[in-house]
C-alpha positions in Angstrom: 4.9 4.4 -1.1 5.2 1.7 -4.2 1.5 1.7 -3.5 0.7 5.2 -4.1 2.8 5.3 -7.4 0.8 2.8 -9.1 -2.2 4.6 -8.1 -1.0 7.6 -9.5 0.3 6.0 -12.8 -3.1 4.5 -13.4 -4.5 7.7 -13.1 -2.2 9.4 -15.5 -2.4 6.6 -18.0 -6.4 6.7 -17.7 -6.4 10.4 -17.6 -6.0 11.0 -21.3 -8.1 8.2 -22.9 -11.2 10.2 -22.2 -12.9 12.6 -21.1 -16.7 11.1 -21.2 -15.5 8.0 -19.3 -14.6 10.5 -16.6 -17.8 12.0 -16.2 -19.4 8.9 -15.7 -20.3 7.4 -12.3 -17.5 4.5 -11.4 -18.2 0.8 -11.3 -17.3 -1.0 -8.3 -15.9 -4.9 -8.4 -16.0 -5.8 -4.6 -14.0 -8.4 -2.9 -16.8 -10.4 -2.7 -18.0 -10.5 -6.1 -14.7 -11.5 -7.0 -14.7 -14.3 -4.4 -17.9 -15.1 -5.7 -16.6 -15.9 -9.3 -13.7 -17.9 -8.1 -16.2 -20.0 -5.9 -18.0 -20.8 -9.1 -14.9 -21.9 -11.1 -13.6 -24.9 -8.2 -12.5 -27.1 -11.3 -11.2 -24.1 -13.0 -11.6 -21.8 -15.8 -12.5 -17.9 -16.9 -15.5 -15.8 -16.0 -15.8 -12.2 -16.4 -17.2 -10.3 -13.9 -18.3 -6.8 -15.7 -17.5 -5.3 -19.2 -17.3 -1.4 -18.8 -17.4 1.5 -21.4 -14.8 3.7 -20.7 -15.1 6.1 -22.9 -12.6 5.0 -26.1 -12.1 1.7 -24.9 -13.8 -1.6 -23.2 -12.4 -2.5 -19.8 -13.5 -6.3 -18.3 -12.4 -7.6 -14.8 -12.8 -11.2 -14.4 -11.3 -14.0 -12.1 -9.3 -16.9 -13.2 -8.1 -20.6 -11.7 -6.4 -23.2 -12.8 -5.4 -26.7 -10.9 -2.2 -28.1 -11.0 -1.1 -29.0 -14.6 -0.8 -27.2 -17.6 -2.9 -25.2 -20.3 -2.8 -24.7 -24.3 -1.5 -21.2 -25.8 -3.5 -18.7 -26.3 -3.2 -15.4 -28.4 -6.1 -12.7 -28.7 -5.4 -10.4 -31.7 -7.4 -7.4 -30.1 -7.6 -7.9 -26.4 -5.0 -6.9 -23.9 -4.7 -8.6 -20.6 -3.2 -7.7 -17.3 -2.6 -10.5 -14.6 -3.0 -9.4 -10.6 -1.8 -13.0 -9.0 -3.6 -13.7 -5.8 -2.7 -17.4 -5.4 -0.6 -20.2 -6.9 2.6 -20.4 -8.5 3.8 -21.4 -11.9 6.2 -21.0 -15.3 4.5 -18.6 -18.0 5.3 -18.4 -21.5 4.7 -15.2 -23.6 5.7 -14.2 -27.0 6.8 -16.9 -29.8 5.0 -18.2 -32.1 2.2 -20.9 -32.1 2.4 -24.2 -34.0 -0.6 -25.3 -35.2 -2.8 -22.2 -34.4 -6.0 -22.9 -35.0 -9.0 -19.9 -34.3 -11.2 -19.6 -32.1 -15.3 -20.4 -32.8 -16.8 -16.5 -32.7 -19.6 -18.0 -31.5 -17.7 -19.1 -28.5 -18.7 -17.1 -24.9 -15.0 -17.1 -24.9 -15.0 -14.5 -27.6 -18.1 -13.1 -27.5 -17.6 -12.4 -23.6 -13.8 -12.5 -22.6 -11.6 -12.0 -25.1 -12.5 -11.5 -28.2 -11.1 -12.7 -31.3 -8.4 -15.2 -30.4 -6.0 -18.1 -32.1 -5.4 -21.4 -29.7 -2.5 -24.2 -30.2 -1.6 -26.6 -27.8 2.4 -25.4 -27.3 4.0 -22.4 -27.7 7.4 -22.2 -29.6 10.8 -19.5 -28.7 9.0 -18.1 -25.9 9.7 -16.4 -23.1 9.1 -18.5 -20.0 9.7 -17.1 -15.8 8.1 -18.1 -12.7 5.2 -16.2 -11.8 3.9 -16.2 -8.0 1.3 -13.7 -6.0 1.9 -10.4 -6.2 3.1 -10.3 -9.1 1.4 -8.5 -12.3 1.7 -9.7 -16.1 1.1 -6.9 -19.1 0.2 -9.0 -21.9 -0.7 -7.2 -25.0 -2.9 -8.1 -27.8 -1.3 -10.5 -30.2 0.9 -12.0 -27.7 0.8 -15.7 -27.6 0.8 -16.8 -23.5 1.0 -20.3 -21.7 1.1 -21.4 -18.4 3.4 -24.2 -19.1 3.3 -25.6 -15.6 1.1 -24.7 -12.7 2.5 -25.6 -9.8 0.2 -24.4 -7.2 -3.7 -23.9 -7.7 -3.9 -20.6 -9.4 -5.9 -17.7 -8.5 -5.8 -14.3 -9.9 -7.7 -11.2 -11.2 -7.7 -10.6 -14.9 -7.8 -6.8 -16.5 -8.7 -6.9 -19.9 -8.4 -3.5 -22.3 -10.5 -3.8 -25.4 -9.8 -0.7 -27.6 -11.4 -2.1 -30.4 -15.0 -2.3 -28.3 -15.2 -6.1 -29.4 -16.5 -7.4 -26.1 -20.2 -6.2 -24.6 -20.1 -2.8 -22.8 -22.3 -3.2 -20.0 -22.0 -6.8 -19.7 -22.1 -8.1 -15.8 -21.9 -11.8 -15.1 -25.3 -13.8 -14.4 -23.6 -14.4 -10.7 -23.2 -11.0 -9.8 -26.6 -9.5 -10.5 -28.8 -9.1 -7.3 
């Protein structure tokens, strides 16, 4: 039953941001395209998978890993993010502020490709920190500063990212996934 109610509150969410985006054919992101990012990131790291138009906003899916360890903060001032965990365990920190913020090179694939404008520091200050495990699902919106401070387990996980702003590529789909 939990199931079917988040199908049905994505739809209603979805249902008012447009129209045209609903006219459109869908775009699929099989299993095993996102296997076949994860496979391409063994020592870790960020790849999208496909930027879509949909319709008033931008919508990427990519897949994430980390290793054991930690990672710098990270804030993107127009990009939203929403975590699906598929594997690994560890303590994440949202909210705060971030010493030391430096931005991001705009002529980084990071920006240009998955998350658009964005502030980096190495530690994040008076945040909010909770385990986080598979299964679970993370809403962070834009201008949220986020850190996994530890990773205990090799992370995997699915990343949603929501770009009203349309700052990443529409129509982008990664170099791996074209046949």
């Amino acid at each position: 039953m939990k199931r079917y109610g988040f199908v049905i509150l994505a739809g209603l969410l979805a249902a008012p941001l447009s129209a045209q985006a609903q006219t459109k054919v869908a775009t699929d992101v099989l299993a095993t395209e996102i296997d076949t990012l994860a496979a391409n990131l063994a020592k870790g790291g960020d790849l999208q998978g496909r930027l879509v138009d949909f319709g008033k906003i931008n919508v990427g899916i990519g897949v994430v890993r980390w290793p054991v360890g930690t990672r710098g903060v990270l804030e993107h001032s127009q990009v939203g993010e929403v975590y699906y965990m598929m594997e690994g365990t560890g303590t994440l920190v949202t909210g705060g502020t971030m010493p030391g913020a430096k931005p991001m090179a705009a002529t980084a694939d990071v920006v240009k490709i998955l998350v658009g404008p964005s502030t980096s520091s190495e530690r994040v200050q008076a945040g909010q920190s909770r385990k986080i495990g598979p299964g679970d699902v993370i809403i962070i919106p834009p201008g949220v500063p986020h850190q996994w401070l530890t990773i205990d387990t090799p992370m995997k996980y699915v990343v949603v990212r929501i770009d009203p702003d349309k700052v990443l590529p529409a129509g982008y789909v990664n170099p791996l996934l074209k046949k």
